[in-house]
Wavefront OBJ file of the C-alpha trace (Angstrom):
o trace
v 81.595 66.864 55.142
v 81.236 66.722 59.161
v 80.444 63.447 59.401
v 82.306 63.023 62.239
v 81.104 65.308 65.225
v 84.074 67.644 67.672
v 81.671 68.453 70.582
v 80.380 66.075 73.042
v 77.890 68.865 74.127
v 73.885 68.784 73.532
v 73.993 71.620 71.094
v 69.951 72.333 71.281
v 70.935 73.884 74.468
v 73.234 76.375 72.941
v 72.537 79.972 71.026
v 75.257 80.920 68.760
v 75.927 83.591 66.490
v 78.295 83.939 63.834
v 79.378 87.556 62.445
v 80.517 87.025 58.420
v 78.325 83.789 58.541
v 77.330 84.523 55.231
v 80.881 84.275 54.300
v 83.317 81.306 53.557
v 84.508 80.470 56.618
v 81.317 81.374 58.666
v 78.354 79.761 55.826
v 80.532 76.541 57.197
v 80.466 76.763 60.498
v 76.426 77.559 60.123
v 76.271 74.132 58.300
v 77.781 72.353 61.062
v 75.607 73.518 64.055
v 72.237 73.060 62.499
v 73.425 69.390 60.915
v 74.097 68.917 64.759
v 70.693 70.467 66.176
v 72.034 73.668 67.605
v 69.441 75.857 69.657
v 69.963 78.630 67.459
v 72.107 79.894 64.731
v 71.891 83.469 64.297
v 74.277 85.306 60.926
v 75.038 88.325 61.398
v 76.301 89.860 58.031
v 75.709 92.885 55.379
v 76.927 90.490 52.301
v 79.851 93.174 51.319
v 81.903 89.808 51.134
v 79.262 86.851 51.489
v 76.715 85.728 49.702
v 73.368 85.012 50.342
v 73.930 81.811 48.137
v 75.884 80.647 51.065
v 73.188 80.949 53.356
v 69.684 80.300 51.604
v 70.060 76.706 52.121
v 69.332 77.205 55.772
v 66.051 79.255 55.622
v 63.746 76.596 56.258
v 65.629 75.511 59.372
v 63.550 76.814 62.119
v 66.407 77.404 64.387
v 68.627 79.503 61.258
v 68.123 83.447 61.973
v 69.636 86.096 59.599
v 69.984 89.754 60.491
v 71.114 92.087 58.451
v 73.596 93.756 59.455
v 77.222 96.049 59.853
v 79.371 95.821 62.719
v 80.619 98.934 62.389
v 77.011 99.800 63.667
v 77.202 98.985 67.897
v 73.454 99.084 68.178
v 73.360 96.037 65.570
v 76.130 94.335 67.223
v 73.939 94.676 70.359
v 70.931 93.093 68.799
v 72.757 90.514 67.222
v 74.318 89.252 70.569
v 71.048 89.170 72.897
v 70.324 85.512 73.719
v 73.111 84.779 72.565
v 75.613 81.759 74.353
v 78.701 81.772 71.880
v 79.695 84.010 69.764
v 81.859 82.753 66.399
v 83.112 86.072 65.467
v 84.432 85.606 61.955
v 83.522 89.086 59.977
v 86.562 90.790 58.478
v 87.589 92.748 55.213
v 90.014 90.281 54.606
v 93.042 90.620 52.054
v 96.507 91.882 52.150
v 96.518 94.007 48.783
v 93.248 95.570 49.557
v 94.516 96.289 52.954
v 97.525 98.096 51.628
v 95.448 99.543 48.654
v 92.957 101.328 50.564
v 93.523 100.489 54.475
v 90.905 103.087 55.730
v 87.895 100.220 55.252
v 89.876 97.759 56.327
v 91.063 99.469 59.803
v 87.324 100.539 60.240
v 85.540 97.081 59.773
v 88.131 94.639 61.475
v 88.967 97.194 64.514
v 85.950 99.359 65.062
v 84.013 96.245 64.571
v 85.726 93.561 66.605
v 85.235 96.446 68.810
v 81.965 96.631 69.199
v 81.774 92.707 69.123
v 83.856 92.709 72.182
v 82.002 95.632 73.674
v 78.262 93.961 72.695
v 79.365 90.400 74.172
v 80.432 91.931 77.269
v 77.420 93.803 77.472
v 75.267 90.479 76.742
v 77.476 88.447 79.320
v 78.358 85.779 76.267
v 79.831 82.462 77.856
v 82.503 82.298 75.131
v 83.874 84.873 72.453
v 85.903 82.571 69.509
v 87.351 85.064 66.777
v 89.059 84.706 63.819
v 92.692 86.037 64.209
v 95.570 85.711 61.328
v 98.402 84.172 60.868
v 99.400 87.168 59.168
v 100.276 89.009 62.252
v 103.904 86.788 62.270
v 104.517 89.215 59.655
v 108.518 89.340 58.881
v 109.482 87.018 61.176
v 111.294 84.543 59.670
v 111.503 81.288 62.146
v 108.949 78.376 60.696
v 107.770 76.758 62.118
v 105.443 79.694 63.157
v 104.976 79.430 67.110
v 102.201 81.953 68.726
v 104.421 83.691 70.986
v 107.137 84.421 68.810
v 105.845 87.145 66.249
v 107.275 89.670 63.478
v 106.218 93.374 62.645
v 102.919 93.265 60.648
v 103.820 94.059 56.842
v 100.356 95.148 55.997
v 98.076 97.345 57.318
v 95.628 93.962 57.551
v 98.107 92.194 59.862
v 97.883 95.113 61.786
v 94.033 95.283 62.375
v 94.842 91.408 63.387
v 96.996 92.161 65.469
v 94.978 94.823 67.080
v 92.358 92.315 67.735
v 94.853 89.918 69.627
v 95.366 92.862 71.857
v 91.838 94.196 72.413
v 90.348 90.487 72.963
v 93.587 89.706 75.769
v 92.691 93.540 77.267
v 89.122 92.699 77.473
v 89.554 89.117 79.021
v 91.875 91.010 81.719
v 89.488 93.807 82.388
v 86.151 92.141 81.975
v 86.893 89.108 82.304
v 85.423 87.445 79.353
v 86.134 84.244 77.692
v 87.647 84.910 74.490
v 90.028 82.542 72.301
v 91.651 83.661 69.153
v 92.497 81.339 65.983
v 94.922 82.168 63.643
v 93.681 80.834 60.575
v 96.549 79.755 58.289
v 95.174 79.802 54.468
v 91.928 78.691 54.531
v 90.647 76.821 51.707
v 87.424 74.343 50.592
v 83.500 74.858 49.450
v 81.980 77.850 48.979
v 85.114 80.234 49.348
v 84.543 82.768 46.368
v 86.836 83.096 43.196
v 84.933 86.425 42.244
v 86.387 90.075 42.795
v 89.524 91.552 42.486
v 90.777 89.962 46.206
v 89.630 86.746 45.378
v 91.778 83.635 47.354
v 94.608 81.640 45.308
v 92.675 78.011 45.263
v 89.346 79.527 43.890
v 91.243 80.841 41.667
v 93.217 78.141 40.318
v 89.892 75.996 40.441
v 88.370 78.914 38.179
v 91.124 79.306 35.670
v 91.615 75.236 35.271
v 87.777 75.138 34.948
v 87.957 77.573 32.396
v 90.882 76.135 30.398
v 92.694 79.436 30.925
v 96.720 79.897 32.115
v 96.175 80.974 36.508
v 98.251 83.849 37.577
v 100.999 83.038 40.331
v 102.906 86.265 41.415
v 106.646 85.744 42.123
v 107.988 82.892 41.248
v 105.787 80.115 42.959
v 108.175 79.145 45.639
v 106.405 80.673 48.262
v 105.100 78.352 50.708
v 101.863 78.391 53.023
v 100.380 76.101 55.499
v 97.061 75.349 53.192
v 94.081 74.191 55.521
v 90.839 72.683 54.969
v 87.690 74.213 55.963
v 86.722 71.464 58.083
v 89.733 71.838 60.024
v 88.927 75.472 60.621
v 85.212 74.289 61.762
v 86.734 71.863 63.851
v 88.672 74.359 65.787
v 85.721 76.875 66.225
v 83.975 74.243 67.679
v 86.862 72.871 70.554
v 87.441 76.311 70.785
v 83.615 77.640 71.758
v 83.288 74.506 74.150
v 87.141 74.476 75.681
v 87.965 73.821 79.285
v 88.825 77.690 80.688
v 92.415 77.029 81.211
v 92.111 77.393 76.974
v 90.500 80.449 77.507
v 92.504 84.207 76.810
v 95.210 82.366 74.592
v 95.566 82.506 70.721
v 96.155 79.408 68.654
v 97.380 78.224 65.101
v 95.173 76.648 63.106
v 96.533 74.738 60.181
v 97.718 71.185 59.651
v 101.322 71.998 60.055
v 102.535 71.168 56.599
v 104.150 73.594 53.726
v 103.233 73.477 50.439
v 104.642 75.954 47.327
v 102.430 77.665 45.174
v 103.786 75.204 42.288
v 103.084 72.479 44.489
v 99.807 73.369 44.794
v 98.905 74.083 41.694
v 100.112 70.995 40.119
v 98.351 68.839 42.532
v 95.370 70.289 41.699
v 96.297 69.663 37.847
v 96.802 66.035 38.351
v 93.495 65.726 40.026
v 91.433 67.745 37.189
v 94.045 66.421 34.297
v 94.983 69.470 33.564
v 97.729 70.287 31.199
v 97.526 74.053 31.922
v 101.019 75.843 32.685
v 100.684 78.963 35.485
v 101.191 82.574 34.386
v 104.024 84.492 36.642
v 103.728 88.196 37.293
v 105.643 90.144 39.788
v 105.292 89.154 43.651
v 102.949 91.337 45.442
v 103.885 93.950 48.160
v 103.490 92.962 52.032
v 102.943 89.185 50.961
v 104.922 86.823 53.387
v 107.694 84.464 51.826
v 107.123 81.131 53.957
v 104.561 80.182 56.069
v 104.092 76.910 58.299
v 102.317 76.509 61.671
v 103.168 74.726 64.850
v 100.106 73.041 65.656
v 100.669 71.790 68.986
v 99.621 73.693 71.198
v 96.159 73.754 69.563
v 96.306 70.312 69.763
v 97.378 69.995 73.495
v 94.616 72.218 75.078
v 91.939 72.989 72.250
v 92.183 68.994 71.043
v 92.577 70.107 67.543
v 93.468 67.432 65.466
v 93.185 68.633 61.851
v 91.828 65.203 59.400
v 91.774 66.619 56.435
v 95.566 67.258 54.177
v 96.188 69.199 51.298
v 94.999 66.495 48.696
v 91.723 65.219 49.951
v 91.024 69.222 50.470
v 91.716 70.206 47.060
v 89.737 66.951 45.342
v 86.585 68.174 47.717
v 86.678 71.645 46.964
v 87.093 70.510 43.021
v 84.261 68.329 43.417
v 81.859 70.917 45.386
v 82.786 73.829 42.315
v 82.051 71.875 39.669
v 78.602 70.574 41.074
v 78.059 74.512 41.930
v 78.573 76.148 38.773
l 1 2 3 4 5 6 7 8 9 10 11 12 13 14 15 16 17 18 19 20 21 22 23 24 25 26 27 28 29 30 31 32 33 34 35 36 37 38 39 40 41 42 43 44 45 46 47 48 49 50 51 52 53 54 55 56 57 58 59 60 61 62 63 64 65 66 67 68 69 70 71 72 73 74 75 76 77 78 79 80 81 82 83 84 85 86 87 88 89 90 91 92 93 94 95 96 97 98 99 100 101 102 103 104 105 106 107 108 109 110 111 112 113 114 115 116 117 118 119 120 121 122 123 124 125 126 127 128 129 130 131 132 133 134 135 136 137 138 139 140 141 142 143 144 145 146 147 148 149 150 151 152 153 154 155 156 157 158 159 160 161 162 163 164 165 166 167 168 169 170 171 172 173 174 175 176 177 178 179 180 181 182 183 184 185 186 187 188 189 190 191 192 193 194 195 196 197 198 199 200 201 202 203 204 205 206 207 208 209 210 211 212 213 214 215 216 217 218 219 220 221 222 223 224 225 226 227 228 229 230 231 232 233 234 235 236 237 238 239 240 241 242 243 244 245 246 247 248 249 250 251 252 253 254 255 256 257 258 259 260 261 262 263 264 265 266 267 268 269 270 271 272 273 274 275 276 277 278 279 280 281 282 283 284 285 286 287 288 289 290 291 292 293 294 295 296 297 298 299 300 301 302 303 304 305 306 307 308 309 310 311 312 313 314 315 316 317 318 319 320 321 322 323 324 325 326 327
């Protein structure tokens, strides 16, 4: 994986930190800055949802720092951003059911702590503040594809903490003028994203049950589509997005690869890659999930030059390959 650099920039000159880089999303983006010689990569995370697994095989790389940290704590939010050039801001409690399980956590670490982010960036004059927004905040809205300033009422209280954070980062650009840009990740997917715990993602989870010879659970009736997108794409737009021209700056942008693919569909393809003959398990849908989701892409393409490489398949048959040599 990125073989193929998205900066032209001499990243040695560069501090960044990433909050969650212990995490999924953020253990990748750490990989890709110190295989391109950044300055420094400073993680900020208290593993409640990464792993230091994620992370250990940067700790002889003199420029990798970890602190260890909440960012529900300002003071630690403060430490974490002195030095500091870029911030990737990807902590979160992520997870609809959770959210609507027990949404008192969930409001506390994704809007007191992008909070203090904000506040601790400003503070630290950062150059550029990239965070990791949700395409869960087009909530019922049912026009696909999904275009970023046409929105729906949140139906969880998760997509509500996003959507908080769209408003807090455009309030602080406006008032304090600093240089924030907000992603909307659309489903996520590829190495090291976690099947364990109760809120685990769908593809880890299919990769676990297929792995395991045992039936994977799909609630409703499969139909559902989502705009599935490989890590690497979401790297790739953290990166155009940290280094963008500042007429990108203070905007919000979709990042997926602008196709749909079912639940079925997606399981199947990822039984004709491992030859499974497994059949999935269906329970009843899940309350505050969204029916149909697929991203317009282009204006992440026009001024971030996002150009997402990797589809669906060659996704799935990486992240197949990268579980079963990490089990």
């Amino acid at each position: 994986m990125y073989e193929t650099p998205f900066h032209k920039e001499d990243l040695s000159k560069y501090s960044f930190l990433i909050t969650g880089g212990a995490g999924f999303i953020g253990s990748n983006l750490a990989e890709y800055l110190l295989k391109y010689n950044a300055g420094k990569v400073r993680i900020l995370d208290d593993l409640s949802t990464g792993f230091d697994s994620n992370i250990e095989i940067f700790n002889n790389n003199t420029a990798f720092e970890y602190l260890s940290g909440d960012i529900r704590d300002i003071q630690i939010c403060q430490e974490a951003c002195k030095g500091v050039d870029i911030v990737l801001h990807q902590a979160a409690l992520g997870s609809v059911p959770r959210s609507i399980k027990d949404p008192v956590p969930t409001n506390a670490v994704n809007i007191d702590g992008f909070l203090n982010m904000l506040i601790a960036a400003r503070d630290n004059k950062v150059k550029r503040f990239v965070y990791a927004a949700s395409s869960s905040v087009y909530g019922d809205s049912k026009e696909l594809p999904k275009v970023e300033d046409r929105i729906g009422k949140p139906l969880s209280p998760y997509a509500v903490t996003k959507l908080v954070n769209e408003l807090y980062a455009d309030v602080f650009a406006r008032t304090y003028q600093l240089p924030v840009i907000g992603l909307r990740y659309f489903n996520v997917f590829g190495p090291r994203q976690s099947p364990k715990g109760a809120y685990a993602a769908v593809i880890p989870l299919f990769i676990q049950a297929i792995s395991q010879n045992t039936s994977p659970v799909i609630f409703g009736d499969g139909e559902q589509t989502r705009d599935f997108t490989f890590v690497e794409n979401a790297v790739q737009a953290n990166i155009r997005a940290a280094f963008a021209p500042d007429s990108a700056i203070n905007q919000v942008y979709n990042i997926a690869v602008g196709e749909s693919t079912s639940l079925n569909q997606l399981f199947y393809s990822l039984a004709a890659i491992t030859g499974s003959t497994l059949k999935p398990t269906y329970v009843a849908e899940r309350s505050g999930d969204i029916r149909n989701s697929l991203a317009d892409i282009s204006k992440a393409n026009t001024l971030l030059n996002y150009q997402p490489a990797v589809k669906i398949k060659q996704g799935l048959q990486i992240t197949w390959d990268w579980f079963m040599n990490h089990k």
